[in-house]
N, CA, C and O atoms as a GROMACS GRO file, in nm:
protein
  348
    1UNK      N    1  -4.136  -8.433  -9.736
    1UNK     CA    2  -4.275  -8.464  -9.765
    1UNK      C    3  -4.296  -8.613  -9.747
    1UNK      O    4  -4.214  -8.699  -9.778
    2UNK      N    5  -4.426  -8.639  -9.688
    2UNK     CA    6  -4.438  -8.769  -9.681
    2UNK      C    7  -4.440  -8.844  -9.796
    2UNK      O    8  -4.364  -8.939  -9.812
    3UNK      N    9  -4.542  -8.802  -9.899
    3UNK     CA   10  -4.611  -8.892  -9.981
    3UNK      C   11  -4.597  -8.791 -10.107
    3UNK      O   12  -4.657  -8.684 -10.113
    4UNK      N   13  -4.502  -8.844 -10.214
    4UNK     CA   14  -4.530  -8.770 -10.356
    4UNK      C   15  -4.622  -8.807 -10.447
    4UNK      O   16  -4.644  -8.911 -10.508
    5UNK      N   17  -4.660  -8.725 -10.445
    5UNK     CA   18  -4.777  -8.704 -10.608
    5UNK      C   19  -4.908  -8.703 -10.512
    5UNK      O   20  -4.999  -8.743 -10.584
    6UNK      N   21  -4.944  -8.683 -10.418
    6UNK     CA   22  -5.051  -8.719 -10.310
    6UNK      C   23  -5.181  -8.693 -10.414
    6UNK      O   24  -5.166  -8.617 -10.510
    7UNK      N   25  -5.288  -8.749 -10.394
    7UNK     CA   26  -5.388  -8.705 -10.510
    7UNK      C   27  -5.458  -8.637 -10.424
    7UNK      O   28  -5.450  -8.649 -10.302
    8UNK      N   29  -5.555  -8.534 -10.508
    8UNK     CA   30  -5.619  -8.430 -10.397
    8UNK      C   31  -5.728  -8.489 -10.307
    8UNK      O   32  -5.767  -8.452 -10.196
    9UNK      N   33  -5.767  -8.592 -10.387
    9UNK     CA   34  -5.917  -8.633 -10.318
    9UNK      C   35  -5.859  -8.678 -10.212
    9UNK      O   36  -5.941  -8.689 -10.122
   10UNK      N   37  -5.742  -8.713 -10.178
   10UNK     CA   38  -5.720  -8.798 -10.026
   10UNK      C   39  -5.704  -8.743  -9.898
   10UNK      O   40  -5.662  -8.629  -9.877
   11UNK      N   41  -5.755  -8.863  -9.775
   11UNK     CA   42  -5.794  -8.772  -9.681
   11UNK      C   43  -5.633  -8.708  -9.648
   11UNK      O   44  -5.654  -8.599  -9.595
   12UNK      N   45  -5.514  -8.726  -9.657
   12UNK     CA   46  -5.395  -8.685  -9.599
   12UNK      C   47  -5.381  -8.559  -9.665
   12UNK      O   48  -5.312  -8.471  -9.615
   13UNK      N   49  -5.465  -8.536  -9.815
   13UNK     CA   50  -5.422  -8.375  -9.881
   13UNK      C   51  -5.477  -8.325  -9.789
   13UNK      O   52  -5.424  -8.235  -9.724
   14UNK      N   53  -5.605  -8.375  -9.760
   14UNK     CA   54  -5.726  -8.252  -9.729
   14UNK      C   55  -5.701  -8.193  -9.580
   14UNK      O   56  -5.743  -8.089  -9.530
   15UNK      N   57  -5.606  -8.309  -9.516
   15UNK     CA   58  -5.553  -8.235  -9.375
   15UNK      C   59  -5.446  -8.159  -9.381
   15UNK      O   60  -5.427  -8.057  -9.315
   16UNK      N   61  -5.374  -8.210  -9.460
   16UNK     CA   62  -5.247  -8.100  -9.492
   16UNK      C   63  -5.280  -7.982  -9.557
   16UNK      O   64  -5.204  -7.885  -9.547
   17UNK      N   65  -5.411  -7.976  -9.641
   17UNK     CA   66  -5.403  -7.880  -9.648
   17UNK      C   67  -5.567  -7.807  -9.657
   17UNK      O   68  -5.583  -7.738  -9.757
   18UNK      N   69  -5.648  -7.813  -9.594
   18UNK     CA   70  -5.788  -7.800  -9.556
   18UNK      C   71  -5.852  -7.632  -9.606
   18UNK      O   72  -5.967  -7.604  -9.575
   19UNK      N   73  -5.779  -7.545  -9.670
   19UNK     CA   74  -5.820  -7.435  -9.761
   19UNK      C   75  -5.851  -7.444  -9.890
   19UNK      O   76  -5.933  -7.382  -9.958
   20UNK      N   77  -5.747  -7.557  -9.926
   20UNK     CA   78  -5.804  -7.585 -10.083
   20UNK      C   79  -5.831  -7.657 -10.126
   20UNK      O   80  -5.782  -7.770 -10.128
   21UNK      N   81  -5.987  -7.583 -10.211
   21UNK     CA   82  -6.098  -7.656 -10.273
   21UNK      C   83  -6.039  -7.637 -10.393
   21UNK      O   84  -5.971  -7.544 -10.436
   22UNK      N   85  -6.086  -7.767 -10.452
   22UNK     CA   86  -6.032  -7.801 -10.584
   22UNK      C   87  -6.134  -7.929 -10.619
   22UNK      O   88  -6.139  -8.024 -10.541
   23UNK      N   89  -6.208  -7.927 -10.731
   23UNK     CA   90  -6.316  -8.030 -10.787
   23UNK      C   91  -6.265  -8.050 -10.856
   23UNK      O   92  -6.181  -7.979 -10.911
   24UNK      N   93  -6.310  -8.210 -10.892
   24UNK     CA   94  -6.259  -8.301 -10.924
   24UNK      C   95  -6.343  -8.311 -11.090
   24UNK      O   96  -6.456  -8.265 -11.093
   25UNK      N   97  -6.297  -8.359 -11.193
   25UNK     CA   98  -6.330  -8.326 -11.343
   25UNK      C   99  -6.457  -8.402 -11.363
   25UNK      O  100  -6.516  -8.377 -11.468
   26UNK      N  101  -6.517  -8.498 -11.276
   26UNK     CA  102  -6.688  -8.519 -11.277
   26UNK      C  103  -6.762  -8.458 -11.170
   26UNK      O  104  -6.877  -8.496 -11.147
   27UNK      N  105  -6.700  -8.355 -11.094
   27UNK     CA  106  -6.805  -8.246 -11.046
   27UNK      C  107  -6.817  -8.100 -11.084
   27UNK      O  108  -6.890  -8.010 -11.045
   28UNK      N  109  -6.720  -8.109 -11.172
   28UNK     CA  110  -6.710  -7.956 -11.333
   28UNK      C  111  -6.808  -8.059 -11.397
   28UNK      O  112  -6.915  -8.004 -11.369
   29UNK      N  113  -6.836  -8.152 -11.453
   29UNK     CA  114  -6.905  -8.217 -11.554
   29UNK      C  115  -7.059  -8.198 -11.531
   29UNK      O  116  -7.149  -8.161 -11.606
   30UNK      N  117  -7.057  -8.242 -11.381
   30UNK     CA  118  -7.209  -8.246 -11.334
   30UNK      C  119  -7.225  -8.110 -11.275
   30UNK      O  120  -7.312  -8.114 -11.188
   31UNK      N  121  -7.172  -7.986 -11.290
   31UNK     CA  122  -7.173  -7.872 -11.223
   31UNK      C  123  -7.246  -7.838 -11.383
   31UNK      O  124  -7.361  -7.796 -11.381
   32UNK      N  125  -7.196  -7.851 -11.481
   32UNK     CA  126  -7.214  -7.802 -11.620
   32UNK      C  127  -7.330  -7.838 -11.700
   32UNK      O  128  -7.395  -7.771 -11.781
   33UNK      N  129  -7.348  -8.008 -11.643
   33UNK     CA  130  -7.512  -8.064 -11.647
   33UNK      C  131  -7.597  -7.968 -11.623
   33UNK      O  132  -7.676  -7.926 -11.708
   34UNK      N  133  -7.587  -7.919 -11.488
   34UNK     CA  134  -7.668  -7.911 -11.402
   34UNK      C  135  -7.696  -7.717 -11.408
   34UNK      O  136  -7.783  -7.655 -11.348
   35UNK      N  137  -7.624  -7.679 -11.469
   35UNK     CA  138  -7.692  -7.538 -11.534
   35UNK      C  139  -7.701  -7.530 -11.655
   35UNK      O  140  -7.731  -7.417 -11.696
   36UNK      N  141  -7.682  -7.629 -11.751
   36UNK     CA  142  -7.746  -7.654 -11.860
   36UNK      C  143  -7.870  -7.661 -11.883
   36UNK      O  144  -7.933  -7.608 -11.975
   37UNK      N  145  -7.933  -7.770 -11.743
   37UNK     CA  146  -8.082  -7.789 -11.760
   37UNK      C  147  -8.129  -7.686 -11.716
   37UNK      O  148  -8.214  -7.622 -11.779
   38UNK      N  149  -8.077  -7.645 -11.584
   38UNK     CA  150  -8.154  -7.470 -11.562
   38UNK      C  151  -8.159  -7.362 -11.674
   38UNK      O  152  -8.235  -7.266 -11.684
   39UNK      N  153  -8.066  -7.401 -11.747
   39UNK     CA  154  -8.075  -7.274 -11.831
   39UNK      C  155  -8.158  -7.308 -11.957
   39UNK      O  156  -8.181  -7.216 -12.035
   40UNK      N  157  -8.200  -7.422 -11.981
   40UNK     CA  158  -8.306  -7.499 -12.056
   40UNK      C  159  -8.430  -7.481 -12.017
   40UNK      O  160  -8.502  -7.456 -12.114
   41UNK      N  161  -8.491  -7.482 -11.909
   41UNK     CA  162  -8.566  -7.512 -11.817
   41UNK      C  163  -8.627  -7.375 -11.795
   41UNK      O  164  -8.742  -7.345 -11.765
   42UNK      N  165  -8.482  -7.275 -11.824
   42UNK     CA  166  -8.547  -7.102 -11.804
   42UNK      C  167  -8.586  -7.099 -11.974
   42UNK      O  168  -8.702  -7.092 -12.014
   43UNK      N  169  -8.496  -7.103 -12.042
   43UNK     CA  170  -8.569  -7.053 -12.166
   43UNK      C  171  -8.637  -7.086 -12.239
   43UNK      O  172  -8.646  -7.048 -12.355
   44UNK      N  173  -8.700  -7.163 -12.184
   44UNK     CA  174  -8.877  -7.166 -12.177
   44UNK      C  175  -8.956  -7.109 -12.142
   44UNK      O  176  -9.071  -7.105 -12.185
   45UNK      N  177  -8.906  -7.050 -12.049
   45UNK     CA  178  -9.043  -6.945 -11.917
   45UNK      C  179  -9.012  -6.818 -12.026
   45UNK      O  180  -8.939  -6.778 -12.117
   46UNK      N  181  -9.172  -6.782 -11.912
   46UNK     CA  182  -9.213  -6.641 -11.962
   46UNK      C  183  -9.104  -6.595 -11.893
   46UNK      O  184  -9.069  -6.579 -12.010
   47UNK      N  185  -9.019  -6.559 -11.827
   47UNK     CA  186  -8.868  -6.480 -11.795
   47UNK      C  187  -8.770  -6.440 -11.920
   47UNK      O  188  -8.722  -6.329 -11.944
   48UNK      N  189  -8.753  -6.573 -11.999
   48UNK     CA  190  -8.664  -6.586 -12.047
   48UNK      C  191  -8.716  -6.496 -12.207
   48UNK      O  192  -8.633  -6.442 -12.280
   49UNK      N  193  -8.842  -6.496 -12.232
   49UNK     CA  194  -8.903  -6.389 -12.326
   49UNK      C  195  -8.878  -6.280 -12.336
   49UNK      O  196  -8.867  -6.208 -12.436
   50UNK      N  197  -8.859  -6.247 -12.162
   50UNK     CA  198  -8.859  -6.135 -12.093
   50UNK      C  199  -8.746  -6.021 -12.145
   50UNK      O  200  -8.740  -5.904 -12.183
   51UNK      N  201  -8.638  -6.168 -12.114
   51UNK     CA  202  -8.501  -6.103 -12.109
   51UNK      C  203  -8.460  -6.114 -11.934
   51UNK      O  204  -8.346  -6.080 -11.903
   52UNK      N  205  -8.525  -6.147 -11.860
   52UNK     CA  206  -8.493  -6.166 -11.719
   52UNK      C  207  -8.478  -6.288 -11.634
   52UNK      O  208  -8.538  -6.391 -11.663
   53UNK      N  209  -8.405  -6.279 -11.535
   53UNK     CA  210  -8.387  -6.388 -11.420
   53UNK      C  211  -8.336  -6.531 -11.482
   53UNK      O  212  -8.362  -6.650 -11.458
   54UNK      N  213  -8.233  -6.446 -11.593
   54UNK     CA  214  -8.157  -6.594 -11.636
   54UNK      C  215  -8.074  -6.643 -11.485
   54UNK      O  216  -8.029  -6.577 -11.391
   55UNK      N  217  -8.081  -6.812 -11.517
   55UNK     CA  218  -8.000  -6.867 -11.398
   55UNK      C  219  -7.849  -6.843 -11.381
   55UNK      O  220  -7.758  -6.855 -11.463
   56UNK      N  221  -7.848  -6.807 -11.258
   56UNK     CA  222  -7.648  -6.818 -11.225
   56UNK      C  223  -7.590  -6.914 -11.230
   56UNK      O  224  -7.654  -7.004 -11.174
   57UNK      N  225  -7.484  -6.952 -11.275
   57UNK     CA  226  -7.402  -7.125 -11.266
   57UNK      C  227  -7.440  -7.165 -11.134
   57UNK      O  228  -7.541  -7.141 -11.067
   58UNK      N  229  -7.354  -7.221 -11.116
   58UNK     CA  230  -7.308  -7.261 -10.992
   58UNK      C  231  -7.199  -7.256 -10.941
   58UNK      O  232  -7.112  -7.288 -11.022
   59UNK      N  233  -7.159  -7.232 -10.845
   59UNK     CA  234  -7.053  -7.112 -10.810
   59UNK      C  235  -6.955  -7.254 -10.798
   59UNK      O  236  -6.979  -7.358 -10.737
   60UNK      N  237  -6.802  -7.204 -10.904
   60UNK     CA  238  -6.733  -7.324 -10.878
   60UNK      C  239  -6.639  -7.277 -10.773
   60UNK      O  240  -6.676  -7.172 -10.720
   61UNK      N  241  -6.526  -7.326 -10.730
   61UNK     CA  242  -6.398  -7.306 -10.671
   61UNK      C  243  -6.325  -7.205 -10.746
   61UNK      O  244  -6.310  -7.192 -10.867
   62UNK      N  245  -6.272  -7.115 -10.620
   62UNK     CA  246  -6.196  -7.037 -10.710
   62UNK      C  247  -6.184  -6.956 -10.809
   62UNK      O  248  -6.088  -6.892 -10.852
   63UNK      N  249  -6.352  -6.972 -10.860
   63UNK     CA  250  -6.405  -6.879 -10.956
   63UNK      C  251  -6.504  -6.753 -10.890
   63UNK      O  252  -6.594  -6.753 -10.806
   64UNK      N  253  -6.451  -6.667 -10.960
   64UNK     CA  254  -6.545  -6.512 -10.967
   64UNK      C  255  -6.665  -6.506 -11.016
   64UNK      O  256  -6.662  -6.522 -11.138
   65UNK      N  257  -6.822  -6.481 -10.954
   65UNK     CA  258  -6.929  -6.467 -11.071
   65UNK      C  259  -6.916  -6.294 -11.115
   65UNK      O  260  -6.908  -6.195 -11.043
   66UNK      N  261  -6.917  -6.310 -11.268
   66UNK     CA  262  -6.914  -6.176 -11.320
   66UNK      C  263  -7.066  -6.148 -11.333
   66UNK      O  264  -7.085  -6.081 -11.434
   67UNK      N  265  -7.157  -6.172 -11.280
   67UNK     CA  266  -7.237  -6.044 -11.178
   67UNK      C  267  -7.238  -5.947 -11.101
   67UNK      O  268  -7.201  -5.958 -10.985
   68UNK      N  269  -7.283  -5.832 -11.155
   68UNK     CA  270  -7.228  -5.729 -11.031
   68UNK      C  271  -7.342  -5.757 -10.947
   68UNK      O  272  -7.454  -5.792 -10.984
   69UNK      N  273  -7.301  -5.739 -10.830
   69UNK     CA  274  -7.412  -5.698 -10.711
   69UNK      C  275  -7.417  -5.590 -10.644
   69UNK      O  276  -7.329  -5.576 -10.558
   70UNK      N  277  -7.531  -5.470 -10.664
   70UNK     CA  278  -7.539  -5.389 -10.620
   70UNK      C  279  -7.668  -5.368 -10.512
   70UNK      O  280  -7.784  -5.408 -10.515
   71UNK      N  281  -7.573  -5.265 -10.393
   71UNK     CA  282  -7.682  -5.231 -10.264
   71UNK      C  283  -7.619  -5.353 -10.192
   71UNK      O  284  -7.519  -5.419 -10.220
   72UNK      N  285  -7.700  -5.360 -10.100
   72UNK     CA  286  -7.721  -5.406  -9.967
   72UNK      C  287  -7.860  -5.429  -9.897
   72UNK      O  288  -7.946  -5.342  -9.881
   73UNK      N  289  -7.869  -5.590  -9.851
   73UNK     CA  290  -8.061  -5.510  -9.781
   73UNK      C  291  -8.047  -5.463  -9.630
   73UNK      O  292  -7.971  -5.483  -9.535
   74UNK      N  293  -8.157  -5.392  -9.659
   74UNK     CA  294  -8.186  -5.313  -9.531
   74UNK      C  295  -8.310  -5.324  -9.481
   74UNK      O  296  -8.386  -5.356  -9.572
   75UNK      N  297  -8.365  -5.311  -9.380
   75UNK     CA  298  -8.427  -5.299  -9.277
   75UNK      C  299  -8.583  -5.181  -9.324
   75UNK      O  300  -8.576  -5.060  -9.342
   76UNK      N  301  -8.699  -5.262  -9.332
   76UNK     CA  302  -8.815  -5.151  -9.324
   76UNK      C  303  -8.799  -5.038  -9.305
   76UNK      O  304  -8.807  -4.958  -9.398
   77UNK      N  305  -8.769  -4.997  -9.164
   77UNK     CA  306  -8.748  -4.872  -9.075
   77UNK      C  307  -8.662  -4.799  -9.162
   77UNK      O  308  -8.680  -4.690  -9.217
   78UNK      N  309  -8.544  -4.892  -9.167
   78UNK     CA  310  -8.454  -4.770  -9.234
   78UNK      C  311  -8.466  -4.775  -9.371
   78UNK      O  312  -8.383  -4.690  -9.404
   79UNK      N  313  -8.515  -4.817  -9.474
   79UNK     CA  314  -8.551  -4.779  -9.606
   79UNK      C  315  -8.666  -4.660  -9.622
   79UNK      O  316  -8.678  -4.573  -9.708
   80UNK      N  317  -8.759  -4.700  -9.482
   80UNK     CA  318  -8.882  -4.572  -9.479
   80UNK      C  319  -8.818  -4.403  -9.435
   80UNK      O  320  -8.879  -4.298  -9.454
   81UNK      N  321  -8.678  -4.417  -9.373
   81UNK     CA  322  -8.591  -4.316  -9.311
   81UNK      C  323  -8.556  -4.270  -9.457
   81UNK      O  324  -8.590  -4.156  -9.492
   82UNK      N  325  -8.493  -4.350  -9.539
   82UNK     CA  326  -8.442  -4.298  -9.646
   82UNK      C  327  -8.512  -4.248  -9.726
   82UNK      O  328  -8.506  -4.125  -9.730
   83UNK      N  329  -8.612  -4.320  -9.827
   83UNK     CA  330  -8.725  -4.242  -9.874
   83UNK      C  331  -8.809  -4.129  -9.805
   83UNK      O  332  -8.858  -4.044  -9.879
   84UNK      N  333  -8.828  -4.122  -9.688
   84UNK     CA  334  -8.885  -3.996  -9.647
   84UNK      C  335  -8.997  -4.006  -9.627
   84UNK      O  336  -9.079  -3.914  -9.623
   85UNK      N  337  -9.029  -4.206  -9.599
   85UNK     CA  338  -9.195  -4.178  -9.586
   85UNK      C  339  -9.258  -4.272  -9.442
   85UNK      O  340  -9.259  -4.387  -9.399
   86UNK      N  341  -9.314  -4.118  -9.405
   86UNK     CA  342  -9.393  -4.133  -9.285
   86UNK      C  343  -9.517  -4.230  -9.228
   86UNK      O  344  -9.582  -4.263  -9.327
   87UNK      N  345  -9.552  -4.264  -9.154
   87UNK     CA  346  -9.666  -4.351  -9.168
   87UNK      C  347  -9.746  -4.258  -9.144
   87UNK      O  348  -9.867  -4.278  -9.144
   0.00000   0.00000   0.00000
């Protein structure tokens, strides 16, 4: 190895090794700001009364959102195929 202890931010990690993302502990900080205020910002709105369209984080590295997502979109034509309705 060339260089021990290499720190990640440097450009020699990031060529050696250019798959991994890894943030750095003031862009978790300002990632955490920054859906704090969204999520401030929602529960205020008429949504958040609701019970709906709370905000998603922000998608870090390496992390899973435990949202499910269900379906797929599709196409006019073929949603009118599926429902069964004719013009």
């Amino acid at each position: 190895m060339i260089v021990k202890c290499l720190p990640i931010d440097s450009a020699l990690f990031r060529t050696m090794y250019p798959d991994h993302h890894r943030w750095q502990l003031n862009q978790h900080l300002l990632a955490d700001v920054a859906d704090s205020l969204r999520w401030m910002v929602w529960s205020k709105s008429e949504d958040a009364q609701q019970g709906r369209g709370r905000p998603e984080p922000i998608q870090r590295p390496g992390v899973k959102s435990n949202r499910e997502r269900v379906g797929t979109a599709v196409g006019i034509d073929q949603m009118n195929r599926f429902l069964d309705w004719s013009e």
